[in-house]
C-alpha positions in Angstrom: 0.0 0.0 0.0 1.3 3.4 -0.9 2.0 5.6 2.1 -1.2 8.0 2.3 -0.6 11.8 2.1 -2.0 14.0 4.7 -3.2 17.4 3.8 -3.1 19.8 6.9 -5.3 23.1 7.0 -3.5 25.2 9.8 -6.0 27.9 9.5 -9.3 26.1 10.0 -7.2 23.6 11.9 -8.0 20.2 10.2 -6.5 17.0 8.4 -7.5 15.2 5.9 -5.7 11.3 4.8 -6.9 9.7 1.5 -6.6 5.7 1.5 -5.9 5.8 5.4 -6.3 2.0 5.7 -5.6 -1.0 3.6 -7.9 -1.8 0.8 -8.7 -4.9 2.3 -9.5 -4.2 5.8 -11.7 -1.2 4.8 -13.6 -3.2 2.3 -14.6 -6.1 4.9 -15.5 -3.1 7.0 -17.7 -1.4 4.5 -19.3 -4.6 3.1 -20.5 -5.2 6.6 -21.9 -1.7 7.5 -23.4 -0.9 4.3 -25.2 -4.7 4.6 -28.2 -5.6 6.3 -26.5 -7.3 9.1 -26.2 -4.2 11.4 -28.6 -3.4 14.2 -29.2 0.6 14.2 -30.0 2.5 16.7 -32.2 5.3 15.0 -32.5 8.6 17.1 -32.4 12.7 16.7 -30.4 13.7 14.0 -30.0 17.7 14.9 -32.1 20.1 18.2 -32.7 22.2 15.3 -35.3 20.7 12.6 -36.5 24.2 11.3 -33.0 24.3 9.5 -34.5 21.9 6.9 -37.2 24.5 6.1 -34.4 26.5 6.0 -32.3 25.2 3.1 -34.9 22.8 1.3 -38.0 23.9 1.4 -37.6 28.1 2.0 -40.8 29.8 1.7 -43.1 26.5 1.8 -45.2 26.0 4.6 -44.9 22.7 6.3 -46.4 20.4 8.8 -44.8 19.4 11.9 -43.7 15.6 9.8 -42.8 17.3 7.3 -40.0 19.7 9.0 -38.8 16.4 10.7 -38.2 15.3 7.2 -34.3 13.6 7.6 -34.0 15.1 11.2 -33.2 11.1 11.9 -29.8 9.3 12.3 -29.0 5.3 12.7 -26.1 4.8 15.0 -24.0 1.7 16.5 -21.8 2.1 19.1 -18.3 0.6 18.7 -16.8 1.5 21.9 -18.1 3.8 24.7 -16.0 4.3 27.5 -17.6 3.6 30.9 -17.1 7.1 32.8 -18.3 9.0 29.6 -21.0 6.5 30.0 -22.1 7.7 34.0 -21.8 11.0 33.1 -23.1 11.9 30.1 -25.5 8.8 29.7 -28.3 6.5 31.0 -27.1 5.4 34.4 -29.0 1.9 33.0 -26.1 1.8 30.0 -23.8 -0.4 30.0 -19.8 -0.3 28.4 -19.9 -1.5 25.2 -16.8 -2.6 22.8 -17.6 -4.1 20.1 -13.5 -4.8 18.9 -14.8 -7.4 16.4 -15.9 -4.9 14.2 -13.8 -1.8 14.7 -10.1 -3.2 15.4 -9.0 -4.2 12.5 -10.1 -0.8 11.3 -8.7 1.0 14.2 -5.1 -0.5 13.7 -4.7 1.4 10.6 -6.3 4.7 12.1 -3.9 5.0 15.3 -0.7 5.2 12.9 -2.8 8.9 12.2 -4.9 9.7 15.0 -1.6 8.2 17.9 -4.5 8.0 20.4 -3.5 8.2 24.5 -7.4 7.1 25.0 -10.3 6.8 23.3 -13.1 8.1 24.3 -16.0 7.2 21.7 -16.5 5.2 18.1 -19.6 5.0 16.7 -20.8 4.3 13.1 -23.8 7.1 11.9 -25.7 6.6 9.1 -27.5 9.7 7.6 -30.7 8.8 5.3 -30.9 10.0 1.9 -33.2 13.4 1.0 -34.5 14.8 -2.0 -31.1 17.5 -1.8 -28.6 17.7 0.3 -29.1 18.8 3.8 -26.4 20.9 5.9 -27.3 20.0 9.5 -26.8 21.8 12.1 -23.4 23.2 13.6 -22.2 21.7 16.8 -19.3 20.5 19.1 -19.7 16.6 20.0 -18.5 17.4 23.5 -19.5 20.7 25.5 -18.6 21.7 28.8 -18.1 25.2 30.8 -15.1 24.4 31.9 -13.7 23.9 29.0 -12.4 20.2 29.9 -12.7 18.7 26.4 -10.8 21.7 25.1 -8.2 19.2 24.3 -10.0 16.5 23.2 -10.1 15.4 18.8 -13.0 14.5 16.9 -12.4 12.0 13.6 -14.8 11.4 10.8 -13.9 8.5 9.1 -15.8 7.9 5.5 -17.2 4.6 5.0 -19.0 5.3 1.2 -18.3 7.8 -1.2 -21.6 10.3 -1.8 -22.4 13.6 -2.6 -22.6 14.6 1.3 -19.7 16.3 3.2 -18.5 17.6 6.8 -18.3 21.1 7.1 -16.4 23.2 9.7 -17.0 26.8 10.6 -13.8 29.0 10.2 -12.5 31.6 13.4 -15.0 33.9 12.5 -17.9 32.0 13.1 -18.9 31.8 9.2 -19.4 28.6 7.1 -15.8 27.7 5.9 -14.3 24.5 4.3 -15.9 21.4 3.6 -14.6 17.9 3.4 -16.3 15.5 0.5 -17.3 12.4 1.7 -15.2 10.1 -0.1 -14.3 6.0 0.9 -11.4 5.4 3.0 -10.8 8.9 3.7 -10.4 10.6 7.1 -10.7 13.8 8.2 -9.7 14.7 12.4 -10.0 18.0 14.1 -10.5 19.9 17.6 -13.8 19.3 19.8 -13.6 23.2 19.7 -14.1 23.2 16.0 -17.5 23.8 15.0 -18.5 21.5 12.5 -21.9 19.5 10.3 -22.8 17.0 8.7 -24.9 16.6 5.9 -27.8 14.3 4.3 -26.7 12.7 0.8 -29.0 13.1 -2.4 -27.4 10.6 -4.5 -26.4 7.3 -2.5 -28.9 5.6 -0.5 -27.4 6.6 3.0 -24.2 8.7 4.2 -21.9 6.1 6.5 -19.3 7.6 8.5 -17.6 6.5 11.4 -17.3 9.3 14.5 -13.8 9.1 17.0 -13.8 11.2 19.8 -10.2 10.3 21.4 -7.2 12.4 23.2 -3.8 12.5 21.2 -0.8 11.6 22.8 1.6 14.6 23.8 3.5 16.0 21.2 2.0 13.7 18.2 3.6 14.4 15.1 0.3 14.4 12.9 -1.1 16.8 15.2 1.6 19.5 15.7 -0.2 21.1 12.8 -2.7 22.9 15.3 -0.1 24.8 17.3 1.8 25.0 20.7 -0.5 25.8 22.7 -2.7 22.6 21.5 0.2 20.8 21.8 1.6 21.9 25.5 -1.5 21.3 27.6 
């Protein structure tokens, strides 16, 4: 295999890695996700369901259904760590590590993403829609004290389709987007603002979602600064 190329964007602090895993370990991986094998958890897409009247259907009046057109995403957890578990979820959850299904992947992310821990993987799938859908802007972990300041978020691309990520730059406006395209992988800051998107022309947008904390001084992340880096 052909050693990827990573592409850093210092500005809106963000990396992108075509190919990052063997051919054959993402296809097993993809063939079983993109089957009918998986269970799904479906839930809540987005808080924010007017923003589909916003960008589809502007100027249409619509019934409560119809605005929660796509507002829907299927999830399966890979691994959940058990303190994120107590205190962000139901205290009836249990930990949950599925390696079967995400360590083979996994080995060829970590050469990249040089986790210390991992906090979260899970798979999302997003459901087709008549156009493309930006969804709404968010940070997957929030807190006041600013204790996941530190922490990186990874979407990794299971199928190629017309939907994307997109990050909002320093200024607060919509900035660069990343095409969702197979085997590639795109990892960033929990304090980058960021959406995802429905697809219009595949039957459902499959990406995989890594929150983890980068060991100190990590090569592929010295790209976001010192004062990432030092704390």
């Amino acid at each position: 295999m052909e050693e990827p190329q990573v592409f850093y964007n210092k500005d809106q602090k963000y990396a992108v890695i075509d190919n990052a895993v063997p051919t054959d370990i993402f296809e097993n991986f993809q063939a079983f996700f993109m089957s009918g094998e998986p269970e799904w958890t479906i839930g809540t897409k987005t808080a924010n369901p007017e923003l589909y009247v916003e960008t589809v259907y502007k100027g249409t009046k619509l019934c409560k259904p119809d605005i929660e057109l796509n507002n829907i995403q299927g999830n399966v957890i890979l691994l959940a760590d058990s303190l994120q578990t107590i205190y962000f979820g139901n205290p009836n959850d249990h930990f949950i590590a599925r390696t079967h299904l995400y360590q083979p992947l996994m080995s060829g992310l970590v050469r990249y993403l040089n986790p210390l821990a991992l906090i979260r993987i899970k798979i999302n799938v997003t459901f087709n829609s008549s156009k493309v859908v930006e969804l709404g802007y968010h940070q997957d972990r929030v807190s006041e004290t600013g204790e996941f300041d530190h922490m990186m978020n990874a979407c990794f691309y299971v199928n190629t389709c017309d939907g994307y990520t997109r990050f909002l730059d320093k200024d607060g406006k919509r900035g660069d987007k990343v095409d969702s395209v197979a085997n590639r992988l795109v990892y960033f800051p929990n304090t980058v603002r960021h959406a995802g998107t429905t697809t219009s022309n595949e039957k459902a947008r499959y990406v995989v979602n890594i929150n983890y904390v980068p060991r100190y001084k990590c090569p592929f992340h010295e790209f976001l600064g010192k004062e990432f880096m030092l704390n």
